[in-house]
N, CA and C of each residue as an Amber inpcrd file, in Angstrom:
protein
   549
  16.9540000 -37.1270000  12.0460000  16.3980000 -35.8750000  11.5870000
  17.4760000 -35.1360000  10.7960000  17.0540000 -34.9340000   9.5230000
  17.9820000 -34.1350000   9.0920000  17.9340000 -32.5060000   8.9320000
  19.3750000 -31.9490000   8.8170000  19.8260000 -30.6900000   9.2390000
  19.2760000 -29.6710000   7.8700000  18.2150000 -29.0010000   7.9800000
  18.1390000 -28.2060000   6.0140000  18.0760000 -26.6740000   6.6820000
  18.6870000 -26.4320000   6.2020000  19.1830000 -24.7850000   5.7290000
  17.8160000 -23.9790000   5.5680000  17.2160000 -22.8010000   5.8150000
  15.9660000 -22.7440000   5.4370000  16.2540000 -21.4610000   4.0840000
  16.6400000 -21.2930000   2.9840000  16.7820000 -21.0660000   2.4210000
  16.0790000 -19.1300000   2.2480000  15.3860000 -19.0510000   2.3660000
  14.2800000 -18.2300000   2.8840000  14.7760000 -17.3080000   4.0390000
  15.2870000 -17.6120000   4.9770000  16.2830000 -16.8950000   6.1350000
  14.9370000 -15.9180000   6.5580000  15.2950000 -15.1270000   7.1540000
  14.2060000 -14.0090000   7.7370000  13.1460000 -13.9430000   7.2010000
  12.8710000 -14.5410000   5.5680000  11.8860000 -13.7820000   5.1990000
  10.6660000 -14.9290000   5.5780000  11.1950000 -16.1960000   6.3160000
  10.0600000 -17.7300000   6.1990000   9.5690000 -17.1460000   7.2570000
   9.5530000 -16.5330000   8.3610000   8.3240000 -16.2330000   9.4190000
   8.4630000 -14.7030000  10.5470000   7.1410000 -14.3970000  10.2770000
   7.0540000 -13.1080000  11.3790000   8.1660000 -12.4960000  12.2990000
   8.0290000 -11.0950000  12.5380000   8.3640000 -10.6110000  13.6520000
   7.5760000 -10.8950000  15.1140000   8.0930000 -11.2220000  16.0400000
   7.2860000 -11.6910000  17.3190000   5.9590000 -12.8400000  16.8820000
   5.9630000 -13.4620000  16.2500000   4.6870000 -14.3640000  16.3900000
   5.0480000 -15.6250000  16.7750000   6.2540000 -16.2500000  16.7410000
   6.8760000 -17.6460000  17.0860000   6.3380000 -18.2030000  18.5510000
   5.5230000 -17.0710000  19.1420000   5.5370000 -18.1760000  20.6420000
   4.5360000 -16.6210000  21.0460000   3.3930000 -17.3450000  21.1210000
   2.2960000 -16.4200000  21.2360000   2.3720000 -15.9500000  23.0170000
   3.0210000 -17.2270000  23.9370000   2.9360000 -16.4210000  25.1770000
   3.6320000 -15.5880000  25.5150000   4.9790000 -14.9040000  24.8600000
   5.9850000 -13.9400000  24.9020000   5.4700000 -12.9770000  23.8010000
   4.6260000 -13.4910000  23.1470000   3.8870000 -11.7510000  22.3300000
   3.0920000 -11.1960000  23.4700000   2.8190000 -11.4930000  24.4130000
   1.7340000 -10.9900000  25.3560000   2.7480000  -9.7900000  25.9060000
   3.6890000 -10.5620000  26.4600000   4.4580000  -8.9240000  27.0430000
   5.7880000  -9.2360000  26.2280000   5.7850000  -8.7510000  25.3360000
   6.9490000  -8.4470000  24.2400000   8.3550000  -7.7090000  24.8920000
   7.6280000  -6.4990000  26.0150000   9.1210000  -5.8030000  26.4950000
   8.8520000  -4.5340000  25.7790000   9.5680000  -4.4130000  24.3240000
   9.2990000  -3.0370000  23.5960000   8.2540000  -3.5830000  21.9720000
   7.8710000  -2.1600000  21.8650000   6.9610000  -1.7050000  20.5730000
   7.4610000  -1.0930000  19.6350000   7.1830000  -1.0900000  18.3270000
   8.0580000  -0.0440000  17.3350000   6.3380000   0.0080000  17.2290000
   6.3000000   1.4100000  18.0480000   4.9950000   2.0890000  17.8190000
   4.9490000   3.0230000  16.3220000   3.3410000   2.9480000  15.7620000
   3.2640000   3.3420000  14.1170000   1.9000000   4.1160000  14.6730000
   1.7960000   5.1120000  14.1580000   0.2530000   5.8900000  13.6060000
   0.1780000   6.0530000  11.9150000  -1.0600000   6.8300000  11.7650000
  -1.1080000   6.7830000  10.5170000  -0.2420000   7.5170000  10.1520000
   0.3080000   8.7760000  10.0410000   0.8190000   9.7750000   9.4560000
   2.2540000   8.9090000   8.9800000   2.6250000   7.4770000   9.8540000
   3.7840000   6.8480000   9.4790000   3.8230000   6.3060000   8.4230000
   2.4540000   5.8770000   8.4350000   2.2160000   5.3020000   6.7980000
   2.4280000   6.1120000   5.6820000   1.7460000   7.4710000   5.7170000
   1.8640000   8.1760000   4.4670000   3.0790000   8.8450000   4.6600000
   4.0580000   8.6880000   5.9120000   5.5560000   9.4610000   5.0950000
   6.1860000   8.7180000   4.5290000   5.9330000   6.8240000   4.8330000
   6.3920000   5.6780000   4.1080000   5.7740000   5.8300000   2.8330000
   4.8100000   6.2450000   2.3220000   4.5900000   6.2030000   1.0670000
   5.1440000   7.6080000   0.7160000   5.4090000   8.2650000   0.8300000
   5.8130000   9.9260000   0.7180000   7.4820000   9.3650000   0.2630000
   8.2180000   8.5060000   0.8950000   9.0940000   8.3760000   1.0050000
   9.6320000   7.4090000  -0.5310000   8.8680000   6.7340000  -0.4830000
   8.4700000   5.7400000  -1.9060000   8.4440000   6.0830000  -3.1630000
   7.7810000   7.8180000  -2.6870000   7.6610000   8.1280000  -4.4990000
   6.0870000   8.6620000  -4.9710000   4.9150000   7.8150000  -3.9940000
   3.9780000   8.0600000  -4.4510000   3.8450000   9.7920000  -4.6730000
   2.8180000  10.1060000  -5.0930000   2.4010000  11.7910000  -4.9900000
   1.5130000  11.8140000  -4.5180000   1.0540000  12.9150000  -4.0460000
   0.6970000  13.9030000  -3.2490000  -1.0190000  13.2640000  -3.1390000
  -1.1400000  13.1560000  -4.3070000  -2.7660000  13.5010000  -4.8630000
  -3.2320000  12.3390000  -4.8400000  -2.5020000  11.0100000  -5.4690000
  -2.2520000   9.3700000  -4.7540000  -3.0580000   9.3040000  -3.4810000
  -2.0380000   9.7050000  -2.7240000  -2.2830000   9.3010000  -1.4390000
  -3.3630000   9.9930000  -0.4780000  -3.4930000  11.0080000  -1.4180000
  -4.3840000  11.3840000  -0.6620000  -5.9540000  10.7150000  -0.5680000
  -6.3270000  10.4770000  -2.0380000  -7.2120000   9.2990000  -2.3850000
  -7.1540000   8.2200000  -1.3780000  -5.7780000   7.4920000  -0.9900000
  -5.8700000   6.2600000  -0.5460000  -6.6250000   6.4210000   0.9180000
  -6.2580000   7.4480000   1.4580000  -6.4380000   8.0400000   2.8160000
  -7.8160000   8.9370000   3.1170000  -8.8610000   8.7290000   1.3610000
 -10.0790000   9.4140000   1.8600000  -9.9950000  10.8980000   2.0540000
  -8.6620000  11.7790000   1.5850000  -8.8380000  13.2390000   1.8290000
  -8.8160000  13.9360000   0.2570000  -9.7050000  14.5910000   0.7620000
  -9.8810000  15.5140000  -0.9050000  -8.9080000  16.5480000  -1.3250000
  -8.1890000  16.9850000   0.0610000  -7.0680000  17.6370000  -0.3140000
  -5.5310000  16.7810000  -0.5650000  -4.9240000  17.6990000  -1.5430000
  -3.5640000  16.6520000  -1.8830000  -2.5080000  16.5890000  -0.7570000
  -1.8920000  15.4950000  -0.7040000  -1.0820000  15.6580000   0.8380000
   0.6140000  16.0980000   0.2250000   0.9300000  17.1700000   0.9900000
   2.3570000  18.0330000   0.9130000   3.1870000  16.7860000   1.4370000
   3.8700000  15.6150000   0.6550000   5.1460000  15.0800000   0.7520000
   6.2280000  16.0460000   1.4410000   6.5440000  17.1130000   0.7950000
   8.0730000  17.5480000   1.2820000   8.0950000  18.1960000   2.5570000
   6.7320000  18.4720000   3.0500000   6.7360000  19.1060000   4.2450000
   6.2950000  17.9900000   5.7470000   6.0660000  16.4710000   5.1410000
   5.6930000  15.8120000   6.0630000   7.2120000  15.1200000   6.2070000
   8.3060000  14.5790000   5.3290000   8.8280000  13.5900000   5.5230000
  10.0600000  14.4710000   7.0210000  10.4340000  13.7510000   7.5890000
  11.6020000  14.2850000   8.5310000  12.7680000  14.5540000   8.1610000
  13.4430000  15.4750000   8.4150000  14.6880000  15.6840000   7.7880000
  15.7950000  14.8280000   8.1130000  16.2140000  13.9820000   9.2810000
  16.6970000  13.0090000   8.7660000  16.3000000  11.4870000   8.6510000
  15.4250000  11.6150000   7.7510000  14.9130000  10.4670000   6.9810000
  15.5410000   9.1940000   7.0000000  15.3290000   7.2840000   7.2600000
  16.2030000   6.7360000   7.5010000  15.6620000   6.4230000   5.8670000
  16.1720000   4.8710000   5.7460000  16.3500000   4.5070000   4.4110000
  14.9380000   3.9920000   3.5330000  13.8210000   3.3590000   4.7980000
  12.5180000   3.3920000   4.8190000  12.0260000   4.0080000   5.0600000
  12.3610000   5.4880000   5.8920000  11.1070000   6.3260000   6.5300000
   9.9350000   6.0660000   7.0020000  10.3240000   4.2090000   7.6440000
   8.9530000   3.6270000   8.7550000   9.3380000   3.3410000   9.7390000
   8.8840000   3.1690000  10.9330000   9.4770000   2.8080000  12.3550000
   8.7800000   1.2720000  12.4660000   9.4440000   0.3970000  11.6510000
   9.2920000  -0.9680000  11.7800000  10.1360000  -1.9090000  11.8960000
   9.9790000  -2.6560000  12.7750000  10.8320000  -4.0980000  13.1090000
  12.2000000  -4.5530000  11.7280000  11.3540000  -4.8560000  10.7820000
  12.5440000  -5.4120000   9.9540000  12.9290000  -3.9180000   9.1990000
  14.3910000  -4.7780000   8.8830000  14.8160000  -3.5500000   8.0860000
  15.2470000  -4.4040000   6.5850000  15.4570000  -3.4910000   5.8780000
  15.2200000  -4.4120000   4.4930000  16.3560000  -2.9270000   3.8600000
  17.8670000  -3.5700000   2.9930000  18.7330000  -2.8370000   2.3910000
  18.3270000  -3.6040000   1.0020000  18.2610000  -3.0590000  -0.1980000
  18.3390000  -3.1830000  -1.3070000  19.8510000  -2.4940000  -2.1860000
  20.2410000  -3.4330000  -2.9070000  21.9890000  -3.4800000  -3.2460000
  21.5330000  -2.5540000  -3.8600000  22.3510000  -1.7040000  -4.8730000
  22.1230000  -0.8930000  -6.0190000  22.5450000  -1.7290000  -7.3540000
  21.8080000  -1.9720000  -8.5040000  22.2330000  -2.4020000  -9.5130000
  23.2510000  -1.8490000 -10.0760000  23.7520000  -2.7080000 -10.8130000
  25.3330000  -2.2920000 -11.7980000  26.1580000  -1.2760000 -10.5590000
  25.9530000  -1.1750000  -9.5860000  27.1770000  -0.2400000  -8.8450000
  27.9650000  -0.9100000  -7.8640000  29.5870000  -0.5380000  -8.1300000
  30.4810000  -1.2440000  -7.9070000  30.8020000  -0.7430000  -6.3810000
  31.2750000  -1.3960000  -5.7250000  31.8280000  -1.2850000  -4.6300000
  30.8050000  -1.2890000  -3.1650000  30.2290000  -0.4200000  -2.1130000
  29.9350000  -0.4220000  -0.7860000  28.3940000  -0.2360000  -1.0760000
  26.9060000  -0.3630000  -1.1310000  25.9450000   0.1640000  -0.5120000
  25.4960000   0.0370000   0.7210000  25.1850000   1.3680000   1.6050000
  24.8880000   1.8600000   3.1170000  23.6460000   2.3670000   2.8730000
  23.1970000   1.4590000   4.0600000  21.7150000   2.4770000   4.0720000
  21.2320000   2.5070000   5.7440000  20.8110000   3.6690000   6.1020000
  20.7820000   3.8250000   7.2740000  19.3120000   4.1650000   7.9050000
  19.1870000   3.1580000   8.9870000  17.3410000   2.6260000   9.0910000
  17.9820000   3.4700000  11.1690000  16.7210000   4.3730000  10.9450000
  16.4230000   5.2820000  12.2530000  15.1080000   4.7230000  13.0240000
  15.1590000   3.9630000  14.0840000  13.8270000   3.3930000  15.0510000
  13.5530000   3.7180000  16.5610000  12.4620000   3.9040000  16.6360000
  12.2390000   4.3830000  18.4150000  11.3350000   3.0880000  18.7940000
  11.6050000   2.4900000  19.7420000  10.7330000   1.9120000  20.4230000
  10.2060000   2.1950000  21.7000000   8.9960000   1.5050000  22.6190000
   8.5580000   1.9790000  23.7410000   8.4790000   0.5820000  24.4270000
   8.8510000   1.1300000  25.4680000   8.8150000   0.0160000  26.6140000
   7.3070000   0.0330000  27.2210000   7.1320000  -1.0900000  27.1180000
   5.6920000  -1.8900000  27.3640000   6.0120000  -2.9410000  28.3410000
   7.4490000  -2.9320000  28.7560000   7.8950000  -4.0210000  29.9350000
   7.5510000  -3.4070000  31.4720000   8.6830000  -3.9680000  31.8070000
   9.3580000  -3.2860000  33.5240000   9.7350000  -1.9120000  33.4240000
   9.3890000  -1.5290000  34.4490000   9.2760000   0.5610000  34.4460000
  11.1090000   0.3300000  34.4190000  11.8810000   0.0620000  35.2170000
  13.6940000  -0.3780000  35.1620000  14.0810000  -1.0800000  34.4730000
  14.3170000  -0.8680000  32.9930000  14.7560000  -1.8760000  32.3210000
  16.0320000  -1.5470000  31.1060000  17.1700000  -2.1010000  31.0210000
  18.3220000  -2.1130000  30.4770000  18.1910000  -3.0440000  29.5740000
  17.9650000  -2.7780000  28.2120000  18.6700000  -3.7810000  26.9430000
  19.5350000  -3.3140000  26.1820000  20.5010000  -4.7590000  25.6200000
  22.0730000  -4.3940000  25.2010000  21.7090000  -5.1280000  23.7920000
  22.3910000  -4.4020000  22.8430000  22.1840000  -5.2900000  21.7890000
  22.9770000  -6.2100000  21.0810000  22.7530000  -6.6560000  20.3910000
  23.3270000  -8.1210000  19.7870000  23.3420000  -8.1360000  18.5280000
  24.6820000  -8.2510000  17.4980000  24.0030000  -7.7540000  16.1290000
  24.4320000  -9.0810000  15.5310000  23.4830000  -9.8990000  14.7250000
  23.8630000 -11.1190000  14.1340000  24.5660000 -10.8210000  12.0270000
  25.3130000 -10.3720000  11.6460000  25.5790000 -10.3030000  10.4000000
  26.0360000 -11.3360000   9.6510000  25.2290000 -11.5390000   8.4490000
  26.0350000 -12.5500000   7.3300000  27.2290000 -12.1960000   6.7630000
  28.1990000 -12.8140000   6.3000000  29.1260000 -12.6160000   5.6980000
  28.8630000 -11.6560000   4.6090000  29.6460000 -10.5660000   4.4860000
  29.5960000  -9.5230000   3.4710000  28.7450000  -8.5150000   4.1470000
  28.4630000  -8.5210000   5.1060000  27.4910000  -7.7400000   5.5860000
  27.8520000  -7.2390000   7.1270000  27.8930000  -5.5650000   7.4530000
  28.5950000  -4.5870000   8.0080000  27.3180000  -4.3120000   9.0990000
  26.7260000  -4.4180000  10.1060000  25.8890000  -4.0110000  10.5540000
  26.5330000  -3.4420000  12.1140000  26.0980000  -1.5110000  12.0040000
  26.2200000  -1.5210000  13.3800000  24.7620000  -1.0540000  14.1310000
  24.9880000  -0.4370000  15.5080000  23.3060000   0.2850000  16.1060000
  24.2420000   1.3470000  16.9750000  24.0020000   2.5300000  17.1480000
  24.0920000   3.6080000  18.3180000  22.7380000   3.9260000  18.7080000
  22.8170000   4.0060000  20.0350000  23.5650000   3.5460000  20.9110000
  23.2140000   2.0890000  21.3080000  24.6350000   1.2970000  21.9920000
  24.0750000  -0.3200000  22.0480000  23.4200000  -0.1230000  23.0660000
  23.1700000   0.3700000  24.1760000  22.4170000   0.1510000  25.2250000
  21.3240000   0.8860000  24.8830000  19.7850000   0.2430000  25.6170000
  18.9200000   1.2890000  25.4020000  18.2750000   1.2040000  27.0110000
  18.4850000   2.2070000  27.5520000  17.9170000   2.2770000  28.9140000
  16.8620000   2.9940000  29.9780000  15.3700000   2.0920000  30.2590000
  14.4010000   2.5280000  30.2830000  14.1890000   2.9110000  31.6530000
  13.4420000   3.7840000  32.1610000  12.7520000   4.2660000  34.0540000
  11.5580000   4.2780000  34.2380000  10.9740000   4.1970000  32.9200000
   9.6290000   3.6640000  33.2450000   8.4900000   3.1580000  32.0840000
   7.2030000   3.0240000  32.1640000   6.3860000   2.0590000  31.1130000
   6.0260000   3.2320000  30.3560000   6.2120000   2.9710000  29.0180000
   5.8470000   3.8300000  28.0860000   6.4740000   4.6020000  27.8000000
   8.4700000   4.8570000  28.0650000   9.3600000   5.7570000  27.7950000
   9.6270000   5.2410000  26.3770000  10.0310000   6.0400000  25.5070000
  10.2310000   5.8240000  24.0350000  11.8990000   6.1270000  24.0700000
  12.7160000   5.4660000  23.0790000  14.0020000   5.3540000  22.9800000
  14.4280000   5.4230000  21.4100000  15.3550000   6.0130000  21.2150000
  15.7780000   5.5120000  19.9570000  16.9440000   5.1440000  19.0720000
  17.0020000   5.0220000  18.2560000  18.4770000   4.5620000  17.7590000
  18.2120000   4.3550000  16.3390000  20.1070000   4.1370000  15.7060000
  19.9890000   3.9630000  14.2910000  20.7260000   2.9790000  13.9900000
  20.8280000   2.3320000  13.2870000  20.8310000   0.7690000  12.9500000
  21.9480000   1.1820000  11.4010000  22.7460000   1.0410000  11.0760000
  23.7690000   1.5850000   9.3500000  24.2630000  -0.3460000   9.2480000
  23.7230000  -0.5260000   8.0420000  23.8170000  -1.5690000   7.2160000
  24.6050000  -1.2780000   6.2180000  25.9360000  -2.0940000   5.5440000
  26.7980000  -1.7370000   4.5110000  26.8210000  -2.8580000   4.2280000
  26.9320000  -3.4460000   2.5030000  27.6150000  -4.8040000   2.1100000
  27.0200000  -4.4000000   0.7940000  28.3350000  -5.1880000   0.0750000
  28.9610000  -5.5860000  -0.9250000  29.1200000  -6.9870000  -1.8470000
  27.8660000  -7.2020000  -2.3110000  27.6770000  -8.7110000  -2.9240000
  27.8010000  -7.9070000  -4.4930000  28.6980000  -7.5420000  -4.8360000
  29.2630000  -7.7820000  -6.7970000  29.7690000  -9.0990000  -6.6380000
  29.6370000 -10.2970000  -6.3060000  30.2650000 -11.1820000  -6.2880000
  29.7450000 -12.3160000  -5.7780000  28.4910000 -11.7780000  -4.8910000
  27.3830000 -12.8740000  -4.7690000  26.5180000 -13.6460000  -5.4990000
  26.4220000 -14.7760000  -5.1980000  25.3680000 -15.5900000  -5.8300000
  24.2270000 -16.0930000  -5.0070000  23.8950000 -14.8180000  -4.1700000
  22.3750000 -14.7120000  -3.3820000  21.8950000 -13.8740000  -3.7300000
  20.7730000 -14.0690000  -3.7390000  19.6120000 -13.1600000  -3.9930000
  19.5200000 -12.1980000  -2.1940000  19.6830000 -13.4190000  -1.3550000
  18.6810000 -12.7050000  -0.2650000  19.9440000 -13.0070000   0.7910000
  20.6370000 -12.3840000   1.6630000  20.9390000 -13.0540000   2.9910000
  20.5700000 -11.8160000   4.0150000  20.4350000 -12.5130000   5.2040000
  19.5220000 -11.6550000   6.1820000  20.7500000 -12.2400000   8.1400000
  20.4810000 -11.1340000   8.5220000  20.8220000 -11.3880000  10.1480000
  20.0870000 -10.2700000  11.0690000  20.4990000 -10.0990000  12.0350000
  19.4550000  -9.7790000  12.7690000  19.8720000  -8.4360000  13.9190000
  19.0060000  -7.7400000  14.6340000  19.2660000  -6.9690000  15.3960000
  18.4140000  -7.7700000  17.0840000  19.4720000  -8.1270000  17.7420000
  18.5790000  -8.5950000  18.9440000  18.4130000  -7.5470000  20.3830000
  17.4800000  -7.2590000  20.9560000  17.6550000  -6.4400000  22.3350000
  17.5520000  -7.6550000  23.2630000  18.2780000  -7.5610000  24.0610000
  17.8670000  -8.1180000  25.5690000  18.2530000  -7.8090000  26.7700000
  17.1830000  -7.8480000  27.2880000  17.1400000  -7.3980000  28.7330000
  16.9480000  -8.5420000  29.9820000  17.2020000  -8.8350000  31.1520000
  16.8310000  -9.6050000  31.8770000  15.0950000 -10.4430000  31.8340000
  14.2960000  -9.7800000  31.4390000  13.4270000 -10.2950000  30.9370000
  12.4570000 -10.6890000  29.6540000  13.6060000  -9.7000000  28.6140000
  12.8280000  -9.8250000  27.2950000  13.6320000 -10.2240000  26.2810000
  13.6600000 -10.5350000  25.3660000  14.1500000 -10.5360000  23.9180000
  13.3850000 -10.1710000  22.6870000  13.7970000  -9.0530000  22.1700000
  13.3970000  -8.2100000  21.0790000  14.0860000  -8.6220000  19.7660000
  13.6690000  -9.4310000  19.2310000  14.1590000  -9.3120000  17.6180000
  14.1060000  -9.0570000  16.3030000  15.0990000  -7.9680000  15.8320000
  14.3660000  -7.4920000  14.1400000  15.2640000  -7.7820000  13.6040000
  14.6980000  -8.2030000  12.5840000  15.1590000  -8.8990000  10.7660000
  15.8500000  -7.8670000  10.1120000  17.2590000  -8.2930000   9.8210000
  17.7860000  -7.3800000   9.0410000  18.0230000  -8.1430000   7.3220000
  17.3110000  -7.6170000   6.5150000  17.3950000  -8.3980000   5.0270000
  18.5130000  -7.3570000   4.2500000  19.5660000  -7.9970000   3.3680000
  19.7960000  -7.7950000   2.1610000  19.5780000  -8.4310000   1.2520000
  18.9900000  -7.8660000  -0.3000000  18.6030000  -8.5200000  -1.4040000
  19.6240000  -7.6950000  -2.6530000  19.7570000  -8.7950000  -2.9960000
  20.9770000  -8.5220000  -3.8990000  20.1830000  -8.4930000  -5.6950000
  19.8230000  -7.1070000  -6.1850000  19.1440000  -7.5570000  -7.4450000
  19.6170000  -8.1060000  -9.0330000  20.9960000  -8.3190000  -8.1720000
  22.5710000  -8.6880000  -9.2570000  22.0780000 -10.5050000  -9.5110000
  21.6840000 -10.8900000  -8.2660000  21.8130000 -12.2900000  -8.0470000
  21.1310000 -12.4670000  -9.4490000  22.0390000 -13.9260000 -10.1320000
  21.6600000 -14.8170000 -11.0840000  21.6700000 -16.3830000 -10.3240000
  20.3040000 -16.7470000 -10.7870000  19.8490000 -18.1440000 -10.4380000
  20.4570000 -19.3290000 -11.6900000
């Protein structure tokens, strides 16, 4: 059997779908309502009057008064996190991704995290521990991604943020895409 690289890295398959009997009790949720959606699009750029269409309301929706003041780099509370380099700019891009999750596990539960980074790539989380007392307590933390590919010849490299606890393992995709990369 031979050994192939999957070229693709994070982006070839799902968050939690690899093994359908550990999606059943996952441990934690990066719980979303709607209003998450439209500060993710609020956050994007769309306007007001856009979105409001998309969402079926006849009134225009106030962007500057929905997004949170400290805003992470997506302004979504989702699993992967995704840094985009800055074109033509020399030296460090940081971008800093803010997530709460909820425990859907054991009411006592302690997870420590695990940060997997590619070369060129700075990833920390505060706080590493996240520590739960009961089902349905929400937690949160911020995740600061830094790297520096002026010098790469990838488009994409990706590593990961892992939680684990005595009974679970939580894992989110951390992507950088480099829009410098030449093929």
């Amino acid at each position: 059997m031979s050994s192939r690289v999957n070229q693709n890295a994070e982006l070839a398959y799902g968050v939690g779908q690899l093994n359908p009997r550990r999606a059943v009790s996952p441990g934690l949720v990066y719980d979303m309502d709607n209003m998450s959606y439209v500060q993710f699009l609020c956050h994007e750029g769309y306007d007001g009057s856009s979105i409001g269409n998309l969402i079926g309301s006849k009134a225009k929706i106030d962007c500057a008064s929905l997004l949170p003041p400290l805003v992470s780099e997506d302004a979504i509370n989702y699993p992967t996190m995704q840094l985009t380099l800055k074109k033509k700019k020399k030296g460090i891009t940081r971008g800093i991704f803010r997530r709460s999750v909820t425990n859907v596990g054991h009411d006592k539960s302690i997870y420590n995290a695990t940060i997997r980074a590619p070369k060129g790539v700075n990833i920390t989380v505060k706080p590493t521990t996240l520590s739960f007392s009961y089902a349905s307590q929400r937690r949160s933390f911020k995740v600061t991604v830094s790297a520096n590919f002026n010098a790469s010849k990838k488009l994409v490299v990706s590593g990961s943020l892992i939680w684990r606890s005595c009974c679970n393992i939580v894992r989110s995709p951390i992507v950088v895409v480099n829009p410098q990369y030449e093929s």
